[in-house]
C-alpha positions, 0 to 999 in steps of 0.5 A: 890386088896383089896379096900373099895365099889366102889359106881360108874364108870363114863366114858364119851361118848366123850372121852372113855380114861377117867375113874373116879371111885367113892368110899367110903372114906376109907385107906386113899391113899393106898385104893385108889390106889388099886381100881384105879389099879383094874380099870386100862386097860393098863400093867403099872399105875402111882400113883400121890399125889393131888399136883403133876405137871407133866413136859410135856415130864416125862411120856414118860422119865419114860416108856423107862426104862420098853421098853428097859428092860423087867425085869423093874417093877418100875420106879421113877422121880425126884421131885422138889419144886414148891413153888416160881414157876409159874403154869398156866393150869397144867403146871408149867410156871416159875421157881423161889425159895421160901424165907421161910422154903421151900428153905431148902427142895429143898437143900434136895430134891437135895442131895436125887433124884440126889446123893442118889437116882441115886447111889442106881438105878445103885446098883438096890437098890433103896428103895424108889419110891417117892409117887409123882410120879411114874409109875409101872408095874401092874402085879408085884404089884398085884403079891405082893398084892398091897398097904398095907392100915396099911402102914403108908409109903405106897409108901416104903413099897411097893418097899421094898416089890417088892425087897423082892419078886422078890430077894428071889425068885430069878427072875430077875427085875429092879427098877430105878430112872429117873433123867430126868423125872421131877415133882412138888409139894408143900412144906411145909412152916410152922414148924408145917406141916413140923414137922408133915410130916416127923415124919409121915415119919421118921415111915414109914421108921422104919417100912417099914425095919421092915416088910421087915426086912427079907431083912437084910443081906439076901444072896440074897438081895445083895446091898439092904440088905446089904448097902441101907436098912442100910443105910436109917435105920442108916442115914434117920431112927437113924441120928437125934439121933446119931447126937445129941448122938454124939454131947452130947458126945463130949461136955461131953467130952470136959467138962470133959477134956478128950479131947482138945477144939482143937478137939471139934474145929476140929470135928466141922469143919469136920461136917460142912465141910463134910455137905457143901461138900455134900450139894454144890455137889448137886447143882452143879449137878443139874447146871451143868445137868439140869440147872434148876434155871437160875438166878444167884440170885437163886443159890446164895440164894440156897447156902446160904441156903446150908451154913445157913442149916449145920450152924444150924444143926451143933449148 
């Protein structure tokens, strides 16, 4: 795998597991990843951001799916927010919620490992394995050459292109979403961080589909090209602007009197409706499954939360 110079490996006497390459700074994350995997002894491998805060059982969660399917090349967790919470020694010690710009997200990280995510798995359409947290097969990601260092989403890019790899060739594989396996990182809590993240995103996402473009309603992409790569490109990639397009329009409308304030009225209603349907379905969900928060005050707070986020979005 390409990689900047390696200046040097250190292994330590008491404990010959441990492996710390030292490299020149250079491709960011991608860079990185691709040296640690030229240094990897073992058949699978698990990128992981600084932040991340592992559950104590999740890497054994996350290897099943590759024991009981030998066609399993990768594999992602779930990832929560671990702003408001407790960490001692590594380990995350106390759940709790944050009452800044992080509550929101958890409502998002919900909707997308535990709705989103969990139905493109059962479909092997899974576009996305969280950067957080996710464990590989290393022969697989060799075969298709590793991390992209011009990536601005390196961690997409490279599902999309271990799907356009193995679906074009015709050879049998599997990608799956883990919901039990659990990590924890941080979120941002300021407009300006969290402004910056996702419009970083919200690129790579664009131009992931564009490099793997070749996907799109392939005869041999199956559900990835014909519904999940569409659907993140329509609805994570295009929604901000069909949203306010959308909403534009309908005020023009009603300006113009084409159509009633009882419609308006009602569309308003069917946005918001259909937002805190999406919303409170993934919340109880992660109640009713893992029962992750259990104070009644941190529900109540994610709800409102849910209620305040489709309030907002829709005005």
């Amino acid at each position: 795998m390409p990689h900047a110079r390696v200046a040097a490996v250190y292994q330590p006497t008491l404990n010959s597991e441990l492996r710390v390459i030292d490299k020149e700074n250079a491709g960011g994350k991608a860079d990185a990843i691709n040296a640690g995997i030229n240094g990897a002894r073992f058949p699978l491998f698990c990128p992981l951001d600084a932040d991340t805060i592992l559950q104590r059982d999740s890497l054994k969660l996350m290897a099943q799916p590759f024991l009981e399917d030998r066609r399993t090349i990768a594999v992602g967790g779930t990832v929560r927010i671990a702003n408001g919470c407790e960490v001692s020694s590594g380990f995350l010690t106390h759940v709790g919620v944050p009452t800044n710009l992080a509550l929101f997200q958890i409502i998002e990280y919900l909707r997308s490992f535990l709705v989103a995510r969990v139905g493109f798995s059962a479909m092997n359409a899974l576009p996305l394995i969280s950067g957080a947290f996710g464990l590989f097969h290393k022969d697989s990601v060799i075969a298709v050459g590793g991390y992209r260092q011009d990536a601005l989403g390196e961690d997409m890019e490279l599902v999309m292109r271990l799907h356009r790899h193995f679906r074009l060739q015709g050879k049998p594989y599997r990608i799956k979403s883990v919901a039990y396996a659990t990590c924890w990182t941080e979120a941002p809590e300021s407009r300006r961080v969290l402004k910056s993240r996702r419009v970083r995103w919200q690129r790579g996402l664009m131009q992931s589909v564009l490099i793997n473009r070749e996907l799109l309603f392939h005869p041999r992409s199956g559900w990835l090209g014909w519904f999940a790569i569409p659907f993140v490109f329509f609805f994570e990639g295009l929604g901000g602007l069909v949203e306010v397009v959308g909403l534009l329009f309908i005020i023009a409308m009603v300006a113009l009197g084409l159509i009633s304030w009882q419609a308006f009225l009602a569309f308003m209603l069917v946005a918001i409706g259909l937002g805190l349907l999406l919303s409170t379905t993934a919340l109880l969900l992660e109640e009713m499954t893992f029962h992750t928060y259990p104070k009644t005050k941190d529900l109540l707070l994610l709800f409102a939360a849910i209620v305040l986020e489709n309030l907002v979005t829709a005005n």
